[in-house]
Jmol script that loads the backbone (N, CA, C; Angstrom):
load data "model"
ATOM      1  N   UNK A   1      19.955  21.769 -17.923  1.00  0.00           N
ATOM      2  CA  UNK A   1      20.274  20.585 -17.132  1.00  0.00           C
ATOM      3  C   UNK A   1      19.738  20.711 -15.707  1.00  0.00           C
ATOM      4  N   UNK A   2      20.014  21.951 -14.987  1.00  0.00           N
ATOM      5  CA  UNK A   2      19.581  22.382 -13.361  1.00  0.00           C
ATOM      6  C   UNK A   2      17.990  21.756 -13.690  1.00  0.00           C
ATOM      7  N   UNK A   3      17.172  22.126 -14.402  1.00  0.00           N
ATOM      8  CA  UNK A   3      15.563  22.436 -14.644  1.00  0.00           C
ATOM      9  C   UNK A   3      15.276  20.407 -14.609  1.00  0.00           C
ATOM     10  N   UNK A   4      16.262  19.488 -15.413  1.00  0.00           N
ATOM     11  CA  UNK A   4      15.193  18.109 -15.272  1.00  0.00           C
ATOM     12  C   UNK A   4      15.692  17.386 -14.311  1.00  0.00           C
ATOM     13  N   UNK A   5      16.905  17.904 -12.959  1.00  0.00           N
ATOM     14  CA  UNK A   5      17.149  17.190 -11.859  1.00  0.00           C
ATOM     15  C   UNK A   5      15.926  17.071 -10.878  1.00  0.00           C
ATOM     16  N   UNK A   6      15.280  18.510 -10.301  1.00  0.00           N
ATOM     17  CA  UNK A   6      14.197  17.886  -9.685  1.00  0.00           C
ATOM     18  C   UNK A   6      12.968  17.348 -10.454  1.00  0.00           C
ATOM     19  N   UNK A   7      12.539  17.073 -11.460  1.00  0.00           N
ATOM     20  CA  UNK A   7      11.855  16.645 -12.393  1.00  0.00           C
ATOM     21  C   UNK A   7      11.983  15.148 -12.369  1.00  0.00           C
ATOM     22  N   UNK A   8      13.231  14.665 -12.505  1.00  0.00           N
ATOM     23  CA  UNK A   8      13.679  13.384 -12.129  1.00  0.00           C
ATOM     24  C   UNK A   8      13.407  12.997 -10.966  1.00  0.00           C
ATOM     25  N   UNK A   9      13.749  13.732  -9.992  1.00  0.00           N
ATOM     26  CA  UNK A   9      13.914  13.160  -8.702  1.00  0.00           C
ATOM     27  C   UNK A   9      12.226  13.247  -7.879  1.00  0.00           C
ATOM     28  N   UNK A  10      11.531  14.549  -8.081  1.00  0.00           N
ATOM     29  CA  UNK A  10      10.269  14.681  -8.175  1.00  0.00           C
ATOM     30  C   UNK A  10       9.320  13.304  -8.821  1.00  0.00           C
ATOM     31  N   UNK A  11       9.565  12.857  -9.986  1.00  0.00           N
ATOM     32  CA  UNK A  11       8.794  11.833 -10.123  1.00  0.00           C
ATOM     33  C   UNK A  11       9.370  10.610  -9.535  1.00  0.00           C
ATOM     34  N   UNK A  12      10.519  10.260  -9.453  1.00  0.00           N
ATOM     35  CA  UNK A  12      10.685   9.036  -8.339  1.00  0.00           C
ATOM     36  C   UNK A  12      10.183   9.192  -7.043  1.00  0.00           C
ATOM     37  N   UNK A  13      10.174  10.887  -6.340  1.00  0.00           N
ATOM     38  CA  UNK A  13       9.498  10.490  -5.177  1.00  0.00           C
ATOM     39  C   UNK A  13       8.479   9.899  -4.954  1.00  0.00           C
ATOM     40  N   UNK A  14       7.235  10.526  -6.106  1.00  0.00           N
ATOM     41  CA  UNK A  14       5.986  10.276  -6.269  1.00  0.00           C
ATOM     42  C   UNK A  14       5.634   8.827  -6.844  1.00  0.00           C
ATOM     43  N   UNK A  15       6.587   8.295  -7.653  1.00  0.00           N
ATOM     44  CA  UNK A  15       6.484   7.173  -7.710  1.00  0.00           C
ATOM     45  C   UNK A  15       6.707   6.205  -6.539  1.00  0.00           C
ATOM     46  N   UNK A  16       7.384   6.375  -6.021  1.00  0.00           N
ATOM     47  CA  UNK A  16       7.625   5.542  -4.655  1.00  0.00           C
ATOM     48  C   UNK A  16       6.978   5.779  -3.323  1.00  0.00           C
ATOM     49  N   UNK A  17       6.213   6.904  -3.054  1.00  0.00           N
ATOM     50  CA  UNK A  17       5.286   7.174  -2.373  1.00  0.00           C
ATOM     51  C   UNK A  17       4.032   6.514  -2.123  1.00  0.00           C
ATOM     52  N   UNK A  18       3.667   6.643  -3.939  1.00  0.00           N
ATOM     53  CA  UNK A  18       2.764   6.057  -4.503  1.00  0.00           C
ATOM     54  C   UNK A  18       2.621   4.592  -4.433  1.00  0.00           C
ATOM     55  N   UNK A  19       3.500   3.910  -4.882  1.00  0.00           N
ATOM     56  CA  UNK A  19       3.689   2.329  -4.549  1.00  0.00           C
ATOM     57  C   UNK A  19       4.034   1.879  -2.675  1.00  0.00           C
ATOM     58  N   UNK A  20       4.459   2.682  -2.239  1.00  0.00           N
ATOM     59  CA  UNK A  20       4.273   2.683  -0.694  1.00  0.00           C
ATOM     60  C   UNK A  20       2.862   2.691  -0.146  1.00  0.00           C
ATOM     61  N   UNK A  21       2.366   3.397  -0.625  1.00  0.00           N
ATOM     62  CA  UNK A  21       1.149   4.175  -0.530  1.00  0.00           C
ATOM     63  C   UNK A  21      -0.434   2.345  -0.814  1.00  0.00           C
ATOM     64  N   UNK A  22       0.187   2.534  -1.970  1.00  0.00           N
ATOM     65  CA  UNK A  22      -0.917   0.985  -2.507  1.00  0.00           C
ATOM     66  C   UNK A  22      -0.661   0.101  -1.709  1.00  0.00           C
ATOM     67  N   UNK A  23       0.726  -0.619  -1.710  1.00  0.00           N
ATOM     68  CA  UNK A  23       1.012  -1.317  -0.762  1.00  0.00           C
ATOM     69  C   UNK A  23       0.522  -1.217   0.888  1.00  0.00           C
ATOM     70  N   UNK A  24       0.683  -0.102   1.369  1.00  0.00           N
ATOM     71  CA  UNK A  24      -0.274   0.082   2.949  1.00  0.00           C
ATOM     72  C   UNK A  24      -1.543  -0.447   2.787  1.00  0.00           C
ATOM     73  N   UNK A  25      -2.442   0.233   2.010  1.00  0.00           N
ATOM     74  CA  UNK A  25      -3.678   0.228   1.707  1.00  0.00           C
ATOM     75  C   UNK A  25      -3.658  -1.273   1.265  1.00  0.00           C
ATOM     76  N   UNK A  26      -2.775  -1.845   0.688  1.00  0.00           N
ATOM     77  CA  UNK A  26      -3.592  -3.549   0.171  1.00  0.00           C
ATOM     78  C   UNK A  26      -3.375  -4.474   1.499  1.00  0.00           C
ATOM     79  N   UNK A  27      -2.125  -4.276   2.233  1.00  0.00           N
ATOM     80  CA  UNK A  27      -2.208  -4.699   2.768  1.00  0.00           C
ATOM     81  C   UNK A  27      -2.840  -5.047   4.695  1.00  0.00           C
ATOM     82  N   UNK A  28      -3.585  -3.325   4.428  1.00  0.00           N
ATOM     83  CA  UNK A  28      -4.339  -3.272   5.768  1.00  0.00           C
ATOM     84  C   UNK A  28      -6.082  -3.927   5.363  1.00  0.00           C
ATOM     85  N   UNK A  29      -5.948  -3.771   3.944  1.00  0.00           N
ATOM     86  CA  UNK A  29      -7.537  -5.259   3.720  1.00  0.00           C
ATOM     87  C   UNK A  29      -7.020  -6.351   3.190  1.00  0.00           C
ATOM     88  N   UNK A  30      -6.118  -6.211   3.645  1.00  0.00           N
ATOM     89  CA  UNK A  30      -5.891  -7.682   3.168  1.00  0.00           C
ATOM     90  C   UNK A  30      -5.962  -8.808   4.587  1.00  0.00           C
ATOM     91  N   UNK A  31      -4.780  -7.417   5.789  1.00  0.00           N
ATOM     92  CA  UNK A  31      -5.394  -8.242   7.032  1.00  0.00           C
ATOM     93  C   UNK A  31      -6.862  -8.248   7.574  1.00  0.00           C
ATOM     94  N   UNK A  32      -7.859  -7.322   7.185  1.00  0.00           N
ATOM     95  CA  UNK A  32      -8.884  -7.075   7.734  1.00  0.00           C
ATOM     96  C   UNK A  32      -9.379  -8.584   7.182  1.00  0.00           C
ATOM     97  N   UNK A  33      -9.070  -8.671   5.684  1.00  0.00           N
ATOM     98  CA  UNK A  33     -10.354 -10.273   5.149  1.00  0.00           C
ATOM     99  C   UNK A  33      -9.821 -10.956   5.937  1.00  0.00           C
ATOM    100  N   UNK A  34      -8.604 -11.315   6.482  1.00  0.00           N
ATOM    101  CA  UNK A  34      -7.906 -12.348   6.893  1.00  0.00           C
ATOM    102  C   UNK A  34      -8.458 -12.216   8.036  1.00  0.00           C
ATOM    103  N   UNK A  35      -8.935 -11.227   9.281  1.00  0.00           N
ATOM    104  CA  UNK A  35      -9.282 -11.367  10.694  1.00  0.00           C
ATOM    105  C   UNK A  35     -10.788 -11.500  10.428  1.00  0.00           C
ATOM    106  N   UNK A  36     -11.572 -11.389   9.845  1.00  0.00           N
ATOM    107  CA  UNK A  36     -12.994 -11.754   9.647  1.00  0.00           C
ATOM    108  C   UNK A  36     -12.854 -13.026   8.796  1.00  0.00           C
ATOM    109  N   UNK A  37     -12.159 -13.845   8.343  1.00  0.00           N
ATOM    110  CA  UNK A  37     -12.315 -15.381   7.702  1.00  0.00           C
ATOM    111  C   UNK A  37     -12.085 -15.742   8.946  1.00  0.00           C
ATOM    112  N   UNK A  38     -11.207 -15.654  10.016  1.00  0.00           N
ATOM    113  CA  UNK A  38     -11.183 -16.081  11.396  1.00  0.00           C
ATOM    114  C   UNK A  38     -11.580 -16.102  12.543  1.00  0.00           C
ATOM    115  N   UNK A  39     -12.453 -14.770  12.263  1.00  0.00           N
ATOM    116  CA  UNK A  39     -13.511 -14.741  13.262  1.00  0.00           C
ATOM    117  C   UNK A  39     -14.717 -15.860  12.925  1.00  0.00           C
ATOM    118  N   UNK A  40     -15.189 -15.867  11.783  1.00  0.00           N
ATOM    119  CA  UNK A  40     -15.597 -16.953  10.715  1.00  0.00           C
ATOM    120  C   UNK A  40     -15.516 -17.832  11.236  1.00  0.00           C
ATOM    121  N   UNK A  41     -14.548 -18.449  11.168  1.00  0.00           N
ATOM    122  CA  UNK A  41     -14.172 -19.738  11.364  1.00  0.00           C
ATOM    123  C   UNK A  41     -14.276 -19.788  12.727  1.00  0.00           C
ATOM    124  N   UNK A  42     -13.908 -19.765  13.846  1.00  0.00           N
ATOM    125  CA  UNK A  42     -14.070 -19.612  15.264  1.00  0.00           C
ATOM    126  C   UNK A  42     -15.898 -19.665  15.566  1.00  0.00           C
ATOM    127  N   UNK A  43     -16.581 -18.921  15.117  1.00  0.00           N
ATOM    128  CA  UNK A  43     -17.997 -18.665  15.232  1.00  0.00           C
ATOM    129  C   UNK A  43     -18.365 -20.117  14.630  1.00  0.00           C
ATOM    130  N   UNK A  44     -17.974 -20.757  13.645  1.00  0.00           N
ATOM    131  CA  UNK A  44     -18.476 -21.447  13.549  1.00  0.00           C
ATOM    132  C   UNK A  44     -18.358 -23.399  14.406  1.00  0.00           C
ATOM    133  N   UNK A  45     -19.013 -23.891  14.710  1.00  0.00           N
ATOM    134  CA  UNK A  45     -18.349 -25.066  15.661  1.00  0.00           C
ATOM    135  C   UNK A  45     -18.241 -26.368  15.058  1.00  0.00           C
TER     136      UNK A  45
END
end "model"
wireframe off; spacefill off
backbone 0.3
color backbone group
């Protein structure tokens, strides 16, 4: 029983790291497309 507590808890960290992790990353290009469609748009008259 001692042996699959951190096993358990080990893969939720990594799971939630992980989905933390994607989430940063989608959402720092996600603002980048969003500040170059607006620079875009501005450049254009």
């Amino acid at each position: 029983m001692n042996f699959w507590v951190p096993v358990i808890f080990g893969t939720f960290k990594l799971l939630v790291l992980g989905t933390g992790m994607f989430f940063a990353i989608k959402s720092h290009y996600d603002g980048e497309k969003k500040d170059k469609a607006k620079q875009k748009e501005m450049e254009t008259p």
